[in-house]
C-alpha positions, 0 to 999 in steps of 0.5 A: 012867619018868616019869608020863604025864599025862591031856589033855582036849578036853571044852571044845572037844566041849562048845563044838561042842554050844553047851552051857554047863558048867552044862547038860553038869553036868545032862546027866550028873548032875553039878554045874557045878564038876565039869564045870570042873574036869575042863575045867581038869585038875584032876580025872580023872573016874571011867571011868562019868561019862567014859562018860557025858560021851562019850554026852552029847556024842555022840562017844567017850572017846578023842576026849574024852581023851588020855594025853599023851607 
């Protein structure tokens, strides 16, 4: 079974709230690497810190990421 890989629309959610990366990092106690990082997938956040990223940006989990088929 091939492995299945984790999409994100964090940019797009951010974008909507007319943030940058460097304030969404301040909103949930990060830095602005891991906020582009995230982005660009190269890192899956822990389920705490994608918690937070949902509350920050006021929307859910399921709508900020995706298992790709």
């Amino acid at each position: 079974m091939a492995e299945k890989a984790l999409s994100n629309s964090l940019k797009v959610h951010r974008a909507m709230k007319d943030l940058t990366q460097e304030e969404l990092a301040e909103m949930v106690a990060v830095t602005r690497k891991t906020i582009n990082t995230i982005e660009n997938r190269k890192y899956i956040p822990s389920t705490y810190l994608a918690l937070k990223l949902a509350d920050a940006l006021e929307t859910s989990v399921e709508d900020l990421f995706q298992i790709e088929d």
